[in-house]
C-alpha positions as CSV (number, residue, x, y, z in Angstrom):
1,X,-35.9,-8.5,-2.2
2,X,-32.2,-9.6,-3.2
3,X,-29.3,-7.8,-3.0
4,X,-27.5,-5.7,-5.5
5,X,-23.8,-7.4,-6.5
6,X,-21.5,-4.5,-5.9
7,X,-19.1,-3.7,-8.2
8,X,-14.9,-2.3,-7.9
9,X,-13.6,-0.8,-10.4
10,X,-10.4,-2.6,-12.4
11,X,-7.0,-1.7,-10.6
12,X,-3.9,-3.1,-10.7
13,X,-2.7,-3.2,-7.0
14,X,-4.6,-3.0,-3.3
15,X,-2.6,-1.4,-1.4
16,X,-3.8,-1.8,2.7
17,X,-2.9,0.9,5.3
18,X,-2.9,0.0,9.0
19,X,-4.3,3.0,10.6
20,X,-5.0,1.4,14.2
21,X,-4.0,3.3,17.2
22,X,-1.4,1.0,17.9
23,X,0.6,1.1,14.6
24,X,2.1,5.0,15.0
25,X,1.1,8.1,17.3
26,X,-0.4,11.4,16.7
27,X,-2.9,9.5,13.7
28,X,-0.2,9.3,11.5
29,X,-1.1,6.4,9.5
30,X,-4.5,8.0,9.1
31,X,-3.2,10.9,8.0
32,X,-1.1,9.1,5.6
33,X,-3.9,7.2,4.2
34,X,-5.7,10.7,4.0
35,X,-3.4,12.0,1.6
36,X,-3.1,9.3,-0.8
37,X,-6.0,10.6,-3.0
38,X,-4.0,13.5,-3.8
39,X,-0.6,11.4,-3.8
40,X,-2.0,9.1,-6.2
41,X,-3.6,11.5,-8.5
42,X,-0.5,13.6,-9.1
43,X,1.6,10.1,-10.0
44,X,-1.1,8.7,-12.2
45,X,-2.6,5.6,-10.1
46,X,-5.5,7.2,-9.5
47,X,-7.3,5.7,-12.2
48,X,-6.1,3.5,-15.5
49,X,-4.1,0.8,-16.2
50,X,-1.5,1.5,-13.1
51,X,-4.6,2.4,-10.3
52,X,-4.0,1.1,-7.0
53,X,-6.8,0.7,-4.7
54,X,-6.8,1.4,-0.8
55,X,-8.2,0.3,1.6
56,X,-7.6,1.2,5.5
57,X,-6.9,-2.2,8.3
58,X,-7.4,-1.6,11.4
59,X,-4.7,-3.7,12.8
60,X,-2.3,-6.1,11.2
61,X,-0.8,-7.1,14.6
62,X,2.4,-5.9,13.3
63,X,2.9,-2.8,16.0
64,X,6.3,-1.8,15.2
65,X,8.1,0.8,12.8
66,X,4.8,2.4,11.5
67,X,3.0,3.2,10.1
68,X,3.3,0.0,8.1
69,X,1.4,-1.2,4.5
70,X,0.6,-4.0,2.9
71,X,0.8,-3.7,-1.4
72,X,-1.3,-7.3,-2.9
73,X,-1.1,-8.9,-4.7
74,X,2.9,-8.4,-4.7
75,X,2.8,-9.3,-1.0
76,X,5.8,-7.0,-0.2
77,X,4.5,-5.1,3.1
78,X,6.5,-2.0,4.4
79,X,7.7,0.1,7.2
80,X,8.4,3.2,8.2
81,X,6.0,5.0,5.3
82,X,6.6,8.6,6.1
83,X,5.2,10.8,3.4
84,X,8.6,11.0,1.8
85,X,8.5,7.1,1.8
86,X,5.4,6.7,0.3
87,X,6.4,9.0,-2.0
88,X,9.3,6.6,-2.9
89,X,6.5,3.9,-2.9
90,X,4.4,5.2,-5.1
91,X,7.1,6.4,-7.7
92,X,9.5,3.1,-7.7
93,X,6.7,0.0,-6.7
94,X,3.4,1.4,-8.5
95,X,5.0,3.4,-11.2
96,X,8.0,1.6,-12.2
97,X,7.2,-1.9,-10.6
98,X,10.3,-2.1,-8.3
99,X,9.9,-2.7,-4.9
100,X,11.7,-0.5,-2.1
101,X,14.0,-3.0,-0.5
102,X,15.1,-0.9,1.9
103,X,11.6,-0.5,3.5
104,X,10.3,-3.9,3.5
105,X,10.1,-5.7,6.4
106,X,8.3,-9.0,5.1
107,X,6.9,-10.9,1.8
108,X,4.2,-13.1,1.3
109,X,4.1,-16.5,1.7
110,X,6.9,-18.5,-1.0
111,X,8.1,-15.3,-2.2
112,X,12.0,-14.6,-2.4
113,X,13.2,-11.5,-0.5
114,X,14.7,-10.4,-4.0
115,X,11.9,-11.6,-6.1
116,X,10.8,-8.9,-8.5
117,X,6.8,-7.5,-8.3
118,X,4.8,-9.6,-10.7
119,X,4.3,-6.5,-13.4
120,X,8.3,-6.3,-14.2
């Protein structure tokens, strides 16, 4: 018996949601991941050339200012994504390809703090 290759569709980002306990009270951060279906339907990243994947973490040992989110492979991770935020997010990063300055907090390793995401 061998086991079946699984397969992901295409997508242009991964976008990785804390949602541990730690990260913001009341389940906020799940709740915020719990609407992005709808979120990223009504911008168009749902599916297509522009789809961003998600995927929930359950801690990124970075337990301040949530709930925070990590967008690969641009390596820009933000704070404070309220639903207004992400909003922002979704609009200006995974629509138009400009990050959010205001609401990033750190970049991945050898990228600028004013580098632009790798689509522009």
């Amino acid at each position: 018996m061998s086991t079946e290759k699984p397969k992901i569709g295409a997508y242009r980002r991964h976008l990785l949601v804390c949602t541990g306990p730690r990260c913001t009270q009341d389940n906020a951060s799940q709740a915020l991941f719990d609407s992005l279906g709808d979120k990223f339907k009504a911008a168009g990243v749902n599916d297509g050339e522009l789809r961003v994947k998600r995927s929930r973490v359950n801690c990124f040992a970075a337990c301040k200012g949530g709930p925070v989110m990590c967008v690969q492979p641009d390596g820009v991770w933000y704070y404070d994504v309220t639903s207004a935020n992400m909003d922002r997010i979704i609009e200006e990063h995974f629509v138009r390809g400009r990050v959010v300055e205001d609401l990033v907090f750190h970049r991945g390793p050898g990228l600028e703090a004013e580098a632009p995401c790798p689509s522009e």
